[in-house]
N, C-alpha and C positions, 0 to 999 in steps of 0.2 A: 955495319948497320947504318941504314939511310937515314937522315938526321931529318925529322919536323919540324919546321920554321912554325913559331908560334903563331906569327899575322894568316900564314893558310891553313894552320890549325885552324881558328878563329873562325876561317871562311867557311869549312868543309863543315864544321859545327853548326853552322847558320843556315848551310845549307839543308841539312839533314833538318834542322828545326821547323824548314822552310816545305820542305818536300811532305811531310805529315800532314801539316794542315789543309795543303792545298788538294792534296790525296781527300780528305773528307770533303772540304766544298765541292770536288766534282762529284762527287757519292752521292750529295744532299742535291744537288743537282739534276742527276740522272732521275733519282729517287721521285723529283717532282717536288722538293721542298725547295722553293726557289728564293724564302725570305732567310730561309736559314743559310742557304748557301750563300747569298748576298752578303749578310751578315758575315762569315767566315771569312769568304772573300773581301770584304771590302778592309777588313781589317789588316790581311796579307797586303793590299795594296797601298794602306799606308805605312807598312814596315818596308816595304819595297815596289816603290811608285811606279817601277817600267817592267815589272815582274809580268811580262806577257801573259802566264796561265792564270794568275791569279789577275788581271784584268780583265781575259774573257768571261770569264764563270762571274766576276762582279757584272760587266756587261751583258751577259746574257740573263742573265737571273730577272735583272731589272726589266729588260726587255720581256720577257714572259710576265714579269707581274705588271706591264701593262706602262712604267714607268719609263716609256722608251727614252724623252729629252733628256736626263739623266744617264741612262746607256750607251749613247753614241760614244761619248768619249774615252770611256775604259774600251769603248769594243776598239775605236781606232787606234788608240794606243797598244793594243792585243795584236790589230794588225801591222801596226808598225815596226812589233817584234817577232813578223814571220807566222802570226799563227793563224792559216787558213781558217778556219771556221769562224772567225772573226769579221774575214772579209766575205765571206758568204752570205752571214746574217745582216752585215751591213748592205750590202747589195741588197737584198731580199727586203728589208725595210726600206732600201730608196725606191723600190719598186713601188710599194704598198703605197709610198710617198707622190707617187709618179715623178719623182727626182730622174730623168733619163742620165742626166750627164754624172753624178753621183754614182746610179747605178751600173754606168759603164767602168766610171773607175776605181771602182771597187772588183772588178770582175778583171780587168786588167792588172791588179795590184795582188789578187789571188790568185792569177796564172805566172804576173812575175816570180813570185815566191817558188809557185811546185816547180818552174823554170831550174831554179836551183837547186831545188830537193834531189835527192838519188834518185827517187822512183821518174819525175818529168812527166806524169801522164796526168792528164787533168779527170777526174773524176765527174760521174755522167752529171752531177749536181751542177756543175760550173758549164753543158752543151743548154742543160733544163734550163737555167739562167739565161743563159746569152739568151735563147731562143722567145724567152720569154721578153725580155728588154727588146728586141727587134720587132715583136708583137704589139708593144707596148709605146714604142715610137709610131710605130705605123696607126695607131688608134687614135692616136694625140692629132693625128695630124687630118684628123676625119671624125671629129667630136660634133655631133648630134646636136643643131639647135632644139630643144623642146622646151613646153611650158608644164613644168611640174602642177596643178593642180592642188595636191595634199600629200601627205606623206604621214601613215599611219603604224605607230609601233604595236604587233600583234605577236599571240605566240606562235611559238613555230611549231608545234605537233597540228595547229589548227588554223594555220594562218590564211588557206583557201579560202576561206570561209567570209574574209572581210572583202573577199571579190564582189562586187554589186553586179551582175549582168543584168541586159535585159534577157526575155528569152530567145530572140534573136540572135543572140551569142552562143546556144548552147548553153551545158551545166558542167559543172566541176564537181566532180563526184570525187568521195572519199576512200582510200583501200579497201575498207572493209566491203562496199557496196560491190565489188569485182566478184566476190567470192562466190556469192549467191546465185550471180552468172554463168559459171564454168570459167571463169578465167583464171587463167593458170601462170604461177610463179606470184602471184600479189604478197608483196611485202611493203614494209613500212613509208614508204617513198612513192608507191603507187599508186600516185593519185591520176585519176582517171578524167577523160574528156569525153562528152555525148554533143553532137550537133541537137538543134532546136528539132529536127525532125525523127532523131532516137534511130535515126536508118544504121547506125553504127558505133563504135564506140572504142578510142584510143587509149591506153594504156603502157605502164612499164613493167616488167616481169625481171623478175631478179633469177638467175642461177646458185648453185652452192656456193661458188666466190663471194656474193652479194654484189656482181656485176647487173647492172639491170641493161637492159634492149626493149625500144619502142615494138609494142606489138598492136595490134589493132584485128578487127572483125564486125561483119554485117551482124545487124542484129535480125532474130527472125520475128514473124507475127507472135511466137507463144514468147518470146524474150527470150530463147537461149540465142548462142553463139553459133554464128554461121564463118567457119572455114577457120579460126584463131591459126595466128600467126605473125612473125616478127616483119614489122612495116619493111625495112629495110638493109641489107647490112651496112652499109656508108656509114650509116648515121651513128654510127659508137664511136668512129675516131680514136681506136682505141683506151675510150672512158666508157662511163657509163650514159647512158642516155636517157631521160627520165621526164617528166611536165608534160605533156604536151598541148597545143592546144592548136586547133584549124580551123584558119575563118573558114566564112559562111561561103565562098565561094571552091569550097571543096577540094580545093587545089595547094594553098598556103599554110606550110605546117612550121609553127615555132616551138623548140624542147630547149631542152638543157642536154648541157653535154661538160664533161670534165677529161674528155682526153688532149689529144697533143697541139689543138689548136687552139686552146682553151687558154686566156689571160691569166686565170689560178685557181685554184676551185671549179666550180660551177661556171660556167657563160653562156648564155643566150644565142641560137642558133636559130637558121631561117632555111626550108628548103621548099620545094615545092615539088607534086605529081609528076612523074614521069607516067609512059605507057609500060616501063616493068618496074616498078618502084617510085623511089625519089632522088633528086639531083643532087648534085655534093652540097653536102651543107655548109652556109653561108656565115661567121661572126657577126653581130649584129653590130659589134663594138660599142662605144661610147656615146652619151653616160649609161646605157643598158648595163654592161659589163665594169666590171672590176676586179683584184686582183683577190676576190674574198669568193663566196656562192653567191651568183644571181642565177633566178630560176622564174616559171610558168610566167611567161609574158604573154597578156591574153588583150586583144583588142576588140571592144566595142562598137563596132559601125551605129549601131542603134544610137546609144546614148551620145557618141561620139569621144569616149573617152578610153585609155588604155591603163594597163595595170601593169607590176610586177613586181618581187620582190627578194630580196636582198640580207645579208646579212653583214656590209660593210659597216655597219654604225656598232658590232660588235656589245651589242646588250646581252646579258647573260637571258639563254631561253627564249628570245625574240628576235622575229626577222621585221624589217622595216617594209611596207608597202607603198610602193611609189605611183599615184596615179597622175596619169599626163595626158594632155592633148595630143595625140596622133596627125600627122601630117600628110597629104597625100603626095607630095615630092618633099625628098630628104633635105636640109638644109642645114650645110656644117659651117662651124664657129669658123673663122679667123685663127690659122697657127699661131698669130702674133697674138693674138688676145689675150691681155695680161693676165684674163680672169681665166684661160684657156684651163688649167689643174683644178680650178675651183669647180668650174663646169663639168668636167670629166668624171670627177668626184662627186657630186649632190653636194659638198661641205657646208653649200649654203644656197637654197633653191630656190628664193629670191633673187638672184640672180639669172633665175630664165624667164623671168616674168614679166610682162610687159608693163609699164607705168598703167597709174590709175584704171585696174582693170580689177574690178572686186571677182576674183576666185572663189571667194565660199558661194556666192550668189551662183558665179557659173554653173558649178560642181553641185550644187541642190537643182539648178535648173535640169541640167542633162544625166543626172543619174535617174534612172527608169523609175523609180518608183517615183518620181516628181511626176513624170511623163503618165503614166498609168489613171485609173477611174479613180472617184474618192473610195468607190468599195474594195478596192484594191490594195488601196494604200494601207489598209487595215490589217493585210494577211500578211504571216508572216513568211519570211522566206528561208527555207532548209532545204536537206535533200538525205531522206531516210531509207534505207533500204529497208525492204521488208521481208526480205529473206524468201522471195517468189518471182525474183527476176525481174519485181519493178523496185522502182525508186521513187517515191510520192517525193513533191514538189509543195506542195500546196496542200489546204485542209480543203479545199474542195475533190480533192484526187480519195480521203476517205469515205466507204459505205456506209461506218459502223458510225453511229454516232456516239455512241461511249467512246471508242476509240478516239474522236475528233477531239473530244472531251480530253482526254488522254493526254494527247497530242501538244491541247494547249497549257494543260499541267505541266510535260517534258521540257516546251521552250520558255517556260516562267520560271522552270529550274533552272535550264540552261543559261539564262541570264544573269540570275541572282549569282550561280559559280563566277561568271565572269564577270560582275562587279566586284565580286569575293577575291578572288584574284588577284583584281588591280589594287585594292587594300593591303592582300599579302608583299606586290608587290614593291608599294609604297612603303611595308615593314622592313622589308630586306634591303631596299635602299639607306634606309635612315643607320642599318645596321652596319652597312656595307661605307658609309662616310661616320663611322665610328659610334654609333650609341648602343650601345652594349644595353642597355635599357629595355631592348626591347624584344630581347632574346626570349621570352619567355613570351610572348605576345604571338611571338613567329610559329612556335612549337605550337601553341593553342590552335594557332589560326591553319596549320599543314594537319592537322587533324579532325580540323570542321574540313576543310576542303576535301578530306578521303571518302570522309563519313555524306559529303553531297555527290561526291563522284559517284558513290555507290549505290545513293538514292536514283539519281540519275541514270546507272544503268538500270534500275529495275524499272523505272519508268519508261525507259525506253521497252525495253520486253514488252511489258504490261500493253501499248499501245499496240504492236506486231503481233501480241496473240488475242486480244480485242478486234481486227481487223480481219483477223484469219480466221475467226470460229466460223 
């Protein structure tokens, strides 16, 4: 009989004590409960400080809850004892960071590892990286002097809507206005582009994957659809491809696209008419792109300003709108420019700004309704389908005058939600940096916002079958 030395008695006990817990924190983990995995985890990390698994799951946990400064350090310690997915996420955050050198030697530091493993094959996660980091260098090195303008936080199921065009730009129309037309595959993403002369109209149609593809079609005199069909196949790059919008000289079309040449998420793309389609599509890169969603980048000749927006500033429910001065020859930053990440990022957009140059003054000057008559300045601006192949614009576009009436009832509601809103959203913040106080305020207030939703849509009806009688 083999004899048990008590000192590795002792060990194999600790271990087994050790291998339980850490079995649940990756559970809690997986699960999506990532304070409670933290918690577990971080406690195995101080009973055993270089305990590799129980550092990742404490490093990744924090990471997902947003507390990244914190997570670096269990994650590189994770990685220091061999455990790929460690140096993955760390990669992946120096990315987001735009850290190049960071991000390479993390990516070197997780193939030295599978290097030693049995298996030696690097998985497609670590070709997605590289590819991405040499995407990522090459942007740095071609960062966009612009002058940001404003930069406004909006929600995202509706954030078209804080585009200001003049009508020289066209209209940005909503999903739902697709349907009324014949066009086919509109789903949630399907926001739709019309030139100022209505001659046509671009769009993105989703299949059963929920892959979407740019499709477009003439429009006819009675509004339906002349010829519908997918603008191009280039243009998917194997992602989806979705925004689109085309200046006015019929030729320059900018979308989103999220397949393989794409910085991460969503990126901004550029292509233009061919004689059987369109050209390969172009990166717009930096600061347009990041390694988050940016999408519908639509530019103004009229007013002379440019739009687009983004979800890098990670607000819960809200994308950021970035409006800028558009340039008619490109002008990129200095690689050496200490500010070069800060530019590349928006982190702080004061720094594209020229000294003593008042912006808001600008920005009321050259947005069109500055530009416009005083009778003008008076109307509001939306874009309502009516479920007859047009899309009024304006209350002069109705016959009925009850309906007009209607109409301006619908956007005195439409407002007040959206004052409503930014109140709720003010609740949830206070709630969200700890005051439990006001939990009961939040409930009250997500069920006035249902009960105006609801009014809201019958107001809408109400105008569409007032119009149509």
């Amino acid at each position: 009989m083999k004899r048990i030395y008590p000192a590795i008695l002792s060990l194999a006990i600790a271990a087994s004590a050790i291998a339980a817990p850490i079995d649940e924190a990756r559970k809690l983990y997986r699960e999506g409960d990532y304070a409670a995995a933290a918690e577990q985890a971080r406690k195995l990390v101080k009973r055993s400080p270089r305990d590799g698994n129980a550092n990742f799951v404490l490093g990744a946990s924090l990471m997902k809850l947003g507390e990244t400064a914190e997570a670096v350090a269990p994650l590189k310690q994770a990685e220091s004892r061999g455990v790929t997915e460690a140096s993955q996420m760390l990669a992946e955050y120096a990315l987001e960071q735009y850290d190049v050198e960071q991000a390479d030697a993390h990516l070197e530091k997780w193939a030295a590892t599978v290097a030693k493993s049995r298996n030696k094959k690097l998985p497609e996660e670590h070709q997605t990286l590289s590819s991405r980091l040499v995407l990522l260098r090459n942007m740095l090195e071609r960062v966009e002097q612009i002058e940001i303008v404003d930069s406004l936080s909006v929600d995202s199921l509706s954030f078209f809507e804080a585009y200001c065009l003049s009508p020289q730009a066209g209209r940005i129309l909503p999903p739902d206005a697709l349907q009324s037309i014949g066009a086919s595959g509109a789903g949630p993403l399907s926001v739709a582009y019309m030139p100022e002369n209505n001659s046509e109209i671009l769009w993105a149609s989703t299949d059963t994957a929920d892959v979407y593809s740019l499709y477009g079609a003439g429009i006819l005199d009675d509004g339906t659809l002349d010829h519908p069909g997918p603008l191009s196949d280039n243009l998917a790059e194997g992602g989806s491809a979705l925004f689109p919008f085309l200046m006015p000289d019929g030729m320059t079309l900018y979308f989103a696209n999220n397949g393989e040449n794409s910085l991460g998420g969503y990126d901004i793309f550029m292509t233009r008419r061919s004689d059987d389609g369109y050209y390969q599509p172009q990166n717009v890169g930096m600061p347009y792109n990041s390694p988050d969603n940016d999408f519908l980048l639509a530019i103004d000749e009229a007013s002379g300003l440019g739009w687009w927006a983004t979800d890098r500033n990670h607000i819960p429910g809200k994308v950021t709108i970035y409006v800028f001065i558009p340039s008619q020859m490109r002008r990129n930053a200095s690689p050496d420019d200490p500010n070069l990440a800060a530019l590349a990022k928006l982190s702080d957009i004061s720094l594209t700004r020229k000294p003593d140059t008042d912006y808001k003054a600008l920005l009321e000057k050259r947005l069109p309704a500055e530009n416009a008559s005083s009778a003008n300045k008076s109307k509001p601006r939306f874009a309502l389908d009516m479920g007859n192949g047009k899309v009024y614009t304006a209350l002069s576009d109705f016959r009925s005058e009850r309906a007009r009436s209607a109409m301006l009832e619908y956007l005195a509601a439409s407002v007040a939600l959206r004052r409503h809103l930014e109140q709720e959203d003010a609740l949830r913040a206070k709630y969200g940096s700890g005051d439990r106080s006001v939990a009961d305020a939040i409930v009250r207030s997500e069920a006035e916002t249902s009960a105006m939703r609801t009014r809201i849509a019958s107001l809408r009806n109400s105008v569409v079958r007032l119009e149509n009688q």
